[in-house]
C-alpha positions as CSV (number, residue, x, y, z in Angstrom):
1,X,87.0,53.3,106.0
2,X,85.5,50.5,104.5
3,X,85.4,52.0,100.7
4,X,89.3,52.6,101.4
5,X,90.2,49.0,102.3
6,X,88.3,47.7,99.8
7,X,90.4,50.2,97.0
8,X,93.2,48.8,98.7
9,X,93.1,45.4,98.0
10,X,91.7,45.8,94.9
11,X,94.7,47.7,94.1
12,X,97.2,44.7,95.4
13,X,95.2,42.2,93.7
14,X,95.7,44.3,90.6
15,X,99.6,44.5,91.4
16,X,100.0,40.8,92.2
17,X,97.8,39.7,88.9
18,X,100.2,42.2,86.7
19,X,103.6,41.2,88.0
20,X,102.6,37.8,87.4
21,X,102.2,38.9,83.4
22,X,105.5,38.0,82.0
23,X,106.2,38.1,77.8
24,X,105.9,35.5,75.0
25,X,108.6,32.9,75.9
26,X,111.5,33.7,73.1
27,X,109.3,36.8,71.7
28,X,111.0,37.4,68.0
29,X,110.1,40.6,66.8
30,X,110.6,40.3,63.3
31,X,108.2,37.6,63.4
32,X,106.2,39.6,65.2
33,X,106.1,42.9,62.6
34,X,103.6,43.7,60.2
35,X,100.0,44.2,59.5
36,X,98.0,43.5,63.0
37,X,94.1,44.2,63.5
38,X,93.0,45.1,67.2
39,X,89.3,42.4,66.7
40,X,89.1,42.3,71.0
41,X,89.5,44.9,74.1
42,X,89.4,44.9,77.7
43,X,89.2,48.0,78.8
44,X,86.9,49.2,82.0
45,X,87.7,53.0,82.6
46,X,84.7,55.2,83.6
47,X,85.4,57.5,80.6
48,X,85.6,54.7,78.2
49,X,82.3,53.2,79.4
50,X,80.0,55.7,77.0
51,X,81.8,54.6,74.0
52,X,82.5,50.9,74.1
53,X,79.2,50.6,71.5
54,X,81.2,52.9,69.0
55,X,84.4,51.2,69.2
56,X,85.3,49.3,65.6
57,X,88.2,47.2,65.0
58,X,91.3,48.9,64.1
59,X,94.4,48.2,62.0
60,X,97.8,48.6,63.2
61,X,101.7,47.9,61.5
62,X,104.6,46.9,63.4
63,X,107.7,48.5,62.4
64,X,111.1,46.8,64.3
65,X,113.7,49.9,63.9
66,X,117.3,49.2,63.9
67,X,118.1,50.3,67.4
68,X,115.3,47.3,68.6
69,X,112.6,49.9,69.3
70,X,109.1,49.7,67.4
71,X,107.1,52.3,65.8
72,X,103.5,51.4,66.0
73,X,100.8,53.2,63.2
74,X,97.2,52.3,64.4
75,X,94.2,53.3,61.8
76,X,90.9,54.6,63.8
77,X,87.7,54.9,62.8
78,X,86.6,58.0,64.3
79,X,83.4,60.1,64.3
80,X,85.4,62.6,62.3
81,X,86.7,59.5,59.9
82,X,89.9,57.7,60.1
83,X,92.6,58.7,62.0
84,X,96.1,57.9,61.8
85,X,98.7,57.4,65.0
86,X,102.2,56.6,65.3
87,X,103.7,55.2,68.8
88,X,107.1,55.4,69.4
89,X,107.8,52.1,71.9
90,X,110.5,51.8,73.6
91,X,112.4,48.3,74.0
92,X,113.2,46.9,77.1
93,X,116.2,44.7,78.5
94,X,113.0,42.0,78.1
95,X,112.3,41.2,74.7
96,X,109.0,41.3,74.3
97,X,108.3,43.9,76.6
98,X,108.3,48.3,75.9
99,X,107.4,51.2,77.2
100,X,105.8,54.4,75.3
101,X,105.2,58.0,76.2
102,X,100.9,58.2,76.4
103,X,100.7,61.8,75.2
104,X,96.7,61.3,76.4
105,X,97.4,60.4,80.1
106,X,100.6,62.4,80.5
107,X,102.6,59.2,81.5
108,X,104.8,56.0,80.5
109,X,102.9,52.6,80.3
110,X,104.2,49.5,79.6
111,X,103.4,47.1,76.7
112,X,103.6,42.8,76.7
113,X,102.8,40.9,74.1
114,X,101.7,38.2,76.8
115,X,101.2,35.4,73.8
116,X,101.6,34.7,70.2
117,X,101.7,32.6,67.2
118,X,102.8,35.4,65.2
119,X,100.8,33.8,62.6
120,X,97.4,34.4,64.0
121,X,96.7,36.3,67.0
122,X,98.6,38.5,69.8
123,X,97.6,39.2,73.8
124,X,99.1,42.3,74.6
125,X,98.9,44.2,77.9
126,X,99.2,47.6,78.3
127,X,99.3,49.0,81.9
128,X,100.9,51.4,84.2
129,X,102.4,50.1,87.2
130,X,99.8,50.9,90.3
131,X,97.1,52.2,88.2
132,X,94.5,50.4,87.6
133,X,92.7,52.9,85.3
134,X,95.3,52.8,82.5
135,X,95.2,49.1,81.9
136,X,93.9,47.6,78.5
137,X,94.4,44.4,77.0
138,X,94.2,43.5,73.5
139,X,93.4,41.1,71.4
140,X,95.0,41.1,67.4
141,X,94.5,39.0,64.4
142,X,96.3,38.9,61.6
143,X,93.0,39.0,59.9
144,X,89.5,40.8,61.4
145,X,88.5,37.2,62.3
146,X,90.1,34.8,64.8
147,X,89.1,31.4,66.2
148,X,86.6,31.5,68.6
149,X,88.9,29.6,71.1
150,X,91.4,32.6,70.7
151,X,88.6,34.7,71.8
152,X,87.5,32.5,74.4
153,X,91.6,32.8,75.4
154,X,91.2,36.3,75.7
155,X,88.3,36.6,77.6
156,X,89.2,34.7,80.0
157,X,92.7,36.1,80.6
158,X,91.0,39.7,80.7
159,X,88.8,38.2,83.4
160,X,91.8,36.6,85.4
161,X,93.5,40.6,85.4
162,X,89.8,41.7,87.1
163,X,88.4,42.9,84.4
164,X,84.3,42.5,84.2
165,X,82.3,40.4,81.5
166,X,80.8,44.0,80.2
167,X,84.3,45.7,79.9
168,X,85.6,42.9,77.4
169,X,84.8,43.8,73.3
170,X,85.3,42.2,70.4
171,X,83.7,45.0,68.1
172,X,82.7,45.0,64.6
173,X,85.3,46.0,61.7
174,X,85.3,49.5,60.8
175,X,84.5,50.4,56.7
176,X,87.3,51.6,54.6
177,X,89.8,52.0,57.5
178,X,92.3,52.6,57.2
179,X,91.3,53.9,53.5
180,X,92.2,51.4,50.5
181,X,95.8,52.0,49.9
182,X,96.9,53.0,53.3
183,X,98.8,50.4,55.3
C-alpha cells in the first residue's frame, strides 16, 4: 500500500512539474532551424541506465516545412557506426510546441523547446503526458561546446522535473559522426 502511494504522488508531482513546462516566449522557428548538437541528456529509464557510459553527442538538423511542421534528422553513433533518423513532428496550435509518432515506444510524445537563444543553445522536453518513463530532456548547442552556465541551466532544470544527479549527461562527442560530408 505504501509503494502504491508513494508511485502516486510521484506520478502527480511529475504532472504538476510538466504542465508547468510552457515554450520559448515568441518561439520563431526559422530562427530556430538548422545544424543542432544534442552536448546534454536527462534521461532516467531503467533500460537506459546500462548505456548512459556509451552515449556520445549527436548531431541533429531542423528542417521547418511549409505546412509549419519539422522534419528532424539526428546522426547516432552506434555500436554498429552511425545511424541516420528522420522525425516527422508535428506542429501544434503552440508555437514552439509538436508532437511525433515514437515508432520505439508505440506512442505520441510531445516536444518543447522550453528555452533558446537560437544562437547558442536549446532546452527541449520530450514527454508523454502521465508517463514518467518517456521523459527526456535535452540540452543542444549550436556547437559540441556550450557555456558552462548553460550546462549548469540545464542541470538544474532537469533536477527541478525529478530527475537524479546520476540520470543527467553531458557526454563526449562522437568521431566522424555524422561522416564528413553528411549534414
Amino acid at each position: 500500500m505504501r509503494t502504491t502511494v508513494v508511485a502516486v504522488v510521484m506520478v502527480m508531482c511529475g504532472m504538476m512539474a510538466h504542465a508547468d513546462v510552457r515554450p520559448q516566449r515568441d518561439f520563431n522557428l526559422q530562427r530556430f532551424a538548422g545544424n543542432w548538437y544534442r552536448v546534454g541528456l536527462a534521461y532516467d529509464s531503467p533500460r537506459f541506465a546500462p548505456f548512459r557510459d556509451k552515449l556520445k553527442a549527436s548531431m541533429g538538423t531542423i528542417t521547418p516545412l511549409t505546412n509549419g511542421n519539422v522534419n528532424l534528422t539526428m546522426w547516432d553513433a552506434t555500436p554498429y557506426g552511425c545511424v541516420s533518423r528522420v522525425y516527422q513532428y508535428e506542429k501544434t496550435n503552440t508555437p514552439g510546441q509538436f508532437t511525433y509518432f515514437s515508432t520505439r515506444h508505440n506512442m505520441v510524445k510531445d516536444i518543447t523547446v522550453v528555452d533558446t537563444n537560437y544562437t547558442d543553445y536549446a532546452l527541449v522536453l520530450k514527454h508523454k503526458v502521465f508517463h514518467r518513463e518517456y521523459t527526456q530532456v535535452a540540452l543542444y548547442g549550436r556547437s559540441l561546446t556550450v557555456r558552462n552556465n548553460i550546462i549548469q541551466k540545464f542541470k538544474t532544470f532537469a533536477k527541478s522535473l525529478g530527475f537524479p544527479a546520476e540520470s543527467i549527461l553531458t557526454p563526449p562527442p562522437a568521431e566522424n559522426c555524422p561522416p564528413s560530408g553528411s549534414g
